[in-house]
PLY file of the C-alpha trace (Angstrom):
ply
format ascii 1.0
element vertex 295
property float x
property float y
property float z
element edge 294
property int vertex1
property int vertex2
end_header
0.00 0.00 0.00
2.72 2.08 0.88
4.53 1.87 -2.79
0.40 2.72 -4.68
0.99 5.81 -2.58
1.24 8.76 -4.60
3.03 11.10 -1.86
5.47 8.05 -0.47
6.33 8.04 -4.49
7.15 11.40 -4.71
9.00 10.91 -1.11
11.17 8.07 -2.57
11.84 9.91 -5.36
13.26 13.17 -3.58
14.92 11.28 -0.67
16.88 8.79 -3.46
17.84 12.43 -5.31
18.92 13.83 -1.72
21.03 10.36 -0.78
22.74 10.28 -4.42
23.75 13.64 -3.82
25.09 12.81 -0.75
26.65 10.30 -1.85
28.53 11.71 -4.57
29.50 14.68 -2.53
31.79 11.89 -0.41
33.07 10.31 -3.60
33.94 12.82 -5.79
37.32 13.93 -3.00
38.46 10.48 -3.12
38.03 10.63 -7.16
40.14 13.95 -7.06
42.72 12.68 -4.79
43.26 9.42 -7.25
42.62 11.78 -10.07
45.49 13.92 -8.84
47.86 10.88 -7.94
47.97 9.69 -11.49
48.54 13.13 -13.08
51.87 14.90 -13.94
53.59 17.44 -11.32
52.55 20.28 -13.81
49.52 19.70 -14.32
48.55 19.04 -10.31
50.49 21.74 -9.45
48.35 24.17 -12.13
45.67 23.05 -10.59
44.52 21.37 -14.20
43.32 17.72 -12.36
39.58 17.53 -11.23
38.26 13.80 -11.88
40.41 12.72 -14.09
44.21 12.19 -14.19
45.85 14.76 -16.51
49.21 13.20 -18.60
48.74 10.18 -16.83
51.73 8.37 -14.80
52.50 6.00 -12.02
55.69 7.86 -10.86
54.01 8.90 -7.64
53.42 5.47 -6.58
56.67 5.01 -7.49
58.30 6.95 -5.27
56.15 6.53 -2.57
56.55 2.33 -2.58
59.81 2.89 -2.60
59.98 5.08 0.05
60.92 2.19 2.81
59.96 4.66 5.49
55.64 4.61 4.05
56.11 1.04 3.78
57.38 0.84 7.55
54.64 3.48 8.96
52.08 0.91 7.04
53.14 -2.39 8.76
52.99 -0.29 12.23
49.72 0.61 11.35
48.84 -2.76 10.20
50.42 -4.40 13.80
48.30 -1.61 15.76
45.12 -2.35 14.51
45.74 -6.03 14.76
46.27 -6.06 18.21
44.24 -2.82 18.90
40.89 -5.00 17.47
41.77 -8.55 18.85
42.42 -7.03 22.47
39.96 -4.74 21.95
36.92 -7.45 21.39
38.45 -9.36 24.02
38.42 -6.74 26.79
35.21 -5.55 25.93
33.49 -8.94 25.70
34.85 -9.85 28.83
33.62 -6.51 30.56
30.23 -6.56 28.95
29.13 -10.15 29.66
29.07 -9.91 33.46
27.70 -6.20 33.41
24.69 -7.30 30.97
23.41 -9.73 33.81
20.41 -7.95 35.28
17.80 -9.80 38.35
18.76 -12.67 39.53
21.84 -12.86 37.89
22.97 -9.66 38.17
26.70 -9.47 39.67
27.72 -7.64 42.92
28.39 -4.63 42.67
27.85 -4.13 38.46
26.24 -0.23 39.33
29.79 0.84 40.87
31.49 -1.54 37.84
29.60 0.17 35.68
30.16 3.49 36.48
33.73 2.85 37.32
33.62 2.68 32.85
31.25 5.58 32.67
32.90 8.17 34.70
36.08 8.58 32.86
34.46 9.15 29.70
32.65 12.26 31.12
35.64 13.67 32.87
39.02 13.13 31.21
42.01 13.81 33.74
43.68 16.09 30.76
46.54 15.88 28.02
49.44 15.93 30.54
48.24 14.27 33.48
47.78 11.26 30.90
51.59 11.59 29.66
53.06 11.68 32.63
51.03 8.52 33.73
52.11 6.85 30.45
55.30 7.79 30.96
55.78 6.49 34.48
54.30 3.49 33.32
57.69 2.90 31.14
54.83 3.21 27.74
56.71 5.94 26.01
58.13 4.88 22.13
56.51 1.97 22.42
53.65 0.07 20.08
51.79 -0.90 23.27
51.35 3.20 24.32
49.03 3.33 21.18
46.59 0.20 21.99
46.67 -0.01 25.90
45.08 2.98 26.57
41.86 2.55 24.88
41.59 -1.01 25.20
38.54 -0.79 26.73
36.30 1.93 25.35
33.35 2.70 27.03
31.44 3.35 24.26
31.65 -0.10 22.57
31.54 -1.55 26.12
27.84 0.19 26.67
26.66 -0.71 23.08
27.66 -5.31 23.69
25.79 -4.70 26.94
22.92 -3.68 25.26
22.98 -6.05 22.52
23.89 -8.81 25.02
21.38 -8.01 27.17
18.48 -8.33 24.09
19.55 -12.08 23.71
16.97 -14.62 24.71
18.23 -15.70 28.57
16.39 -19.29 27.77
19.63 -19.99 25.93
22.09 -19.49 28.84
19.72 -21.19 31.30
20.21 -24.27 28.50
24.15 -23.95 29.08
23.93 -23.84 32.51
22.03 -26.69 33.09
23.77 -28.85 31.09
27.46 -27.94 33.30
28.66 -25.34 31.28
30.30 -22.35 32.92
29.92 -18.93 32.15
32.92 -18.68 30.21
31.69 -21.66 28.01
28.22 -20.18 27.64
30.28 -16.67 26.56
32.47 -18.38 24.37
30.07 -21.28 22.76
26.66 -19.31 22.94
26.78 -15.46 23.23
30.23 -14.91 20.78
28.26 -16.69 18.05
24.89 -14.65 18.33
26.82 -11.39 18.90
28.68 -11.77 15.44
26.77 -8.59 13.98
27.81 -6.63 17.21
31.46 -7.49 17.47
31.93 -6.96 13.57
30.65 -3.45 13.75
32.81 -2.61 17.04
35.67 -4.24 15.14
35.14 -1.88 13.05
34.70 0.92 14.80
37.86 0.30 16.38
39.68 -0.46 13.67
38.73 2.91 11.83
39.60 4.27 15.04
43.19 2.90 14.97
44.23 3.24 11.63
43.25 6.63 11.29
44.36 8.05 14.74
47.49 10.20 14.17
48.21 12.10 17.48
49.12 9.78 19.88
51.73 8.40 17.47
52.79 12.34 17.33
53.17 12.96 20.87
54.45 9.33 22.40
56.66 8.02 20.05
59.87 10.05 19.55
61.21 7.03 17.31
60.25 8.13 13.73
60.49 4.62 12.25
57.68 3.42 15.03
55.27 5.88 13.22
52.09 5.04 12.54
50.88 5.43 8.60
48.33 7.98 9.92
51.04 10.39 11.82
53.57 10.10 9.09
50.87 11.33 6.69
49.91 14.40 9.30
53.58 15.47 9.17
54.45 15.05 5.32
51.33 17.08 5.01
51.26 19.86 7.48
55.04 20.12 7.65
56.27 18.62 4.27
60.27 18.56 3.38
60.48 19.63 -0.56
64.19 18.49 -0.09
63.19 14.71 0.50
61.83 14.57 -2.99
64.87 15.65 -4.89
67.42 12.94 -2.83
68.90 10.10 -5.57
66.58 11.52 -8.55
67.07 11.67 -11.79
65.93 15.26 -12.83
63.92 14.09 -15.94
62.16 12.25 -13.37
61.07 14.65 -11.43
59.28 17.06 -13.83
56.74 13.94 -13.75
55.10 14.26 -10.05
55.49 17.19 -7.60
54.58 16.89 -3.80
51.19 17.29 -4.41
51.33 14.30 -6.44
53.30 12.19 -3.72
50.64 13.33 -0.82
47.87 12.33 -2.65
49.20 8.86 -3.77
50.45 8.86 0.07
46.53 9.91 1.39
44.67 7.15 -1.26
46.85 4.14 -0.25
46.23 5.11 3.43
42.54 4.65 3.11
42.47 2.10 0.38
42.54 -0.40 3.45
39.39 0.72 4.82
37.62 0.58 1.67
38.72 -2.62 1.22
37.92 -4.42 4.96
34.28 -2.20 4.72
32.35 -3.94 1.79
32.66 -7.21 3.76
31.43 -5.68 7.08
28.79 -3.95 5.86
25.73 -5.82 6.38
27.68 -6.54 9.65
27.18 -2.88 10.45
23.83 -2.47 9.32
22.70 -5.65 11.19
24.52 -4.93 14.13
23.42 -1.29 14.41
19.81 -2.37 14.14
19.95 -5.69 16.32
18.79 -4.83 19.95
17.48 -1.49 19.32
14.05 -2.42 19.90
13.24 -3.70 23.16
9.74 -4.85 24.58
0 1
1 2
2 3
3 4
4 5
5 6
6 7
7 8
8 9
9 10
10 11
11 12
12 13
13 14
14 15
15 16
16 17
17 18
18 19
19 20
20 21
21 22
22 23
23 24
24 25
25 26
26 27
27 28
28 29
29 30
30 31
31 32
32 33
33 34
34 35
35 36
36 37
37 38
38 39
39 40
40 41
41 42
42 43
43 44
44 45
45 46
46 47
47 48
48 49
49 50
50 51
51 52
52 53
53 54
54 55
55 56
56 57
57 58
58 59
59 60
60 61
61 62
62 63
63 64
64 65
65 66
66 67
67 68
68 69
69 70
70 71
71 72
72 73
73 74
74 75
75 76
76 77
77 78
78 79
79 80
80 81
81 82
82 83
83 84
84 85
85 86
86 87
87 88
88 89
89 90
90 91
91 92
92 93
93 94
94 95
95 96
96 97
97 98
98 99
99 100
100 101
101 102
102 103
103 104
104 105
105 106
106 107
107 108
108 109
109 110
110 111
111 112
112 113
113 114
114 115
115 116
116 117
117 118
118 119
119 120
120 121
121 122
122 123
123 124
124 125
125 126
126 127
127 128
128 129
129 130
130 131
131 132
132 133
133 134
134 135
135 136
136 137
137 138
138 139
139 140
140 141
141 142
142 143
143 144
144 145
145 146
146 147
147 148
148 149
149 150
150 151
151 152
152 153
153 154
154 155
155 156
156 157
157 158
158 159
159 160
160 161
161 162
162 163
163 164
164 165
165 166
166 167
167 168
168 169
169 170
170 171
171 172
172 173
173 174
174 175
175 176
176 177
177 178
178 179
179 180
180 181
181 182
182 183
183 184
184 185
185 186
186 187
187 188
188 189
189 190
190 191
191 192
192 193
193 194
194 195
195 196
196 197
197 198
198 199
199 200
200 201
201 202
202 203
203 204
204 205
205 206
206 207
207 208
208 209
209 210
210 211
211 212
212 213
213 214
214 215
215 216
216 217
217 218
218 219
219 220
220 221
221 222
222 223
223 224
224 225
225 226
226 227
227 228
228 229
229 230
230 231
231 232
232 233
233 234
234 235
235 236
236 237
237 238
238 239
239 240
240 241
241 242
242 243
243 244
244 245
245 246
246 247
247 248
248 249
249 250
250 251
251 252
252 253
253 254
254 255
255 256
256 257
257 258
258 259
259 260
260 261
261 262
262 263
263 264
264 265
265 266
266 267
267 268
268 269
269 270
270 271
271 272
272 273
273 274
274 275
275 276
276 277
277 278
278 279
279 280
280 281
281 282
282 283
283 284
284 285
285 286
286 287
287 288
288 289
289 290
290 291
291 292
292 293
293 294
């Protein structure tokens, strides 16, 4: 009935116009960026490139896969969110489980537990409180300073509890009476069922990783332990025109300019993304929607 509608016609109609456009207006930047990556240093530089290369050429990839610090600030990135999203899940399945218990399973104390998460992300202690903490805690130029500290967010922590809490409790009663502890009933029953959940919050925290850029900045005074994300904020904000010109042939260089470097630099950094986020997506949309409705 609601498709014979003449006005939910015209709705679709606009809204699918309004989402295209929207749509489009977050494509077309990556377009230019690739656009500008495959173009000649003259013509990026003149500001010719808009969504398509101009005198195309791969010497900006070039130079940048060659560049053995990019490759190095990739596999850091690569090792952070690996361990940022595997200790992640882990941390905050563990920590949601026991707080989703409500009645007569509820566990002591859960309120205070719960809060104990909650508080911190209202007040934050402040930028140099934190360092010296990390410091003292012997974290600084280290890989672990940039997954430790938001191992468990609060955030993803609140969102498991709810979807945990929206599974049927027939099904853990059924564990339990056939001997299973709750770590078995976690592992065998609710890890299973809570597939959409933990692929969106792997997500989350995975975008979350790979594109953070200032903790790498400020902790890690080692240049080669770099995240992909802060090397990019430096070569961009504080570029060095000199780097470009070391062991180049001069005919060579007339082919790409900086600009043309960055954005080769900026589209492999988020190629990953795009890649991993096709496969999650219905994930996400699952996950998102899962447990929102409660009776």
């Amino acid at each position: 009935m609601y498709y014979k509608n003449p006005k939910y016609r015209i709705f679709y109609f606009i809204n699918s116009i309004f989402l295209i456009f929207i749509s489009l207006l977050c494509i077309f930047p990556l377009i230019h960026i690739l656009a500008v990556s495959f173009s000649s240093g003259a013509a990026a530089s003149a500001n010719l490139v808009s969504l398509w290369p101009v005198h195309f050429t791969w010497d900006a990839y070039q130079k940048t896969l060659g560049d053995n610090h990019f490759l190095l600030s990739i596999w850091n990135s690569s090792v952070r969110v690996g361990l940022g999203v595997t200790l992640g899940m882990m941390v905050t399945l563990l920590t949601a489980y026991p707080l989703s218990k409500i009645g007569a399973r509820e566990m002591k104390g859960r309120v205070w537990m719960t809060w104990y998460f909650v508080f911190p992300m209202l007040f934050s202690g402040g930028l140099i409180p934190f360092y010296i903490l990390v410091q003292k805690l012997g974290l600084i130029n280290s890989i672990w300073v940039l997954i430790l500290p938001g191992l468990a967010g609060t955030w993803n922590i609140i969102l498991l509890i709810n979807f945990l809490r929206a599974l049927p409790r027939e099904l853990e009663e059924a564990s339990l009476v056939d001997g299973a502890g709750h770590f078995r009933t976690l592992i065998s029953i609710y890890v299973p069922l809570s597939m959409p959940a933990i692929a969106t919050l792997s997500l989350f925290v995975a975008v979350g990783h790979w594109n953070s850029w200032f903790d790498g900045l400020i902790f890690l005074s080692d240049k080669a332990k770099w995240p992909l994300s802060t090397l990019l904020q430096t070569l961009i904000v504080m570029p060095d025109p000199t780097k470009l010109q070391n062991n180049m042939d001069p005919r060579i260089l007339e082919n790409f300019s900086q600009q043309t470097v960055k954005a080769a630099q900026i589209f492999i950094g988020s190629l990953p993304i795009l890649a991993v986020y096709p496969f999650l997506q219905r994930y996400f949309v699952k996950g998102i929607v899962i447990g929102a409705v409660k009776e």
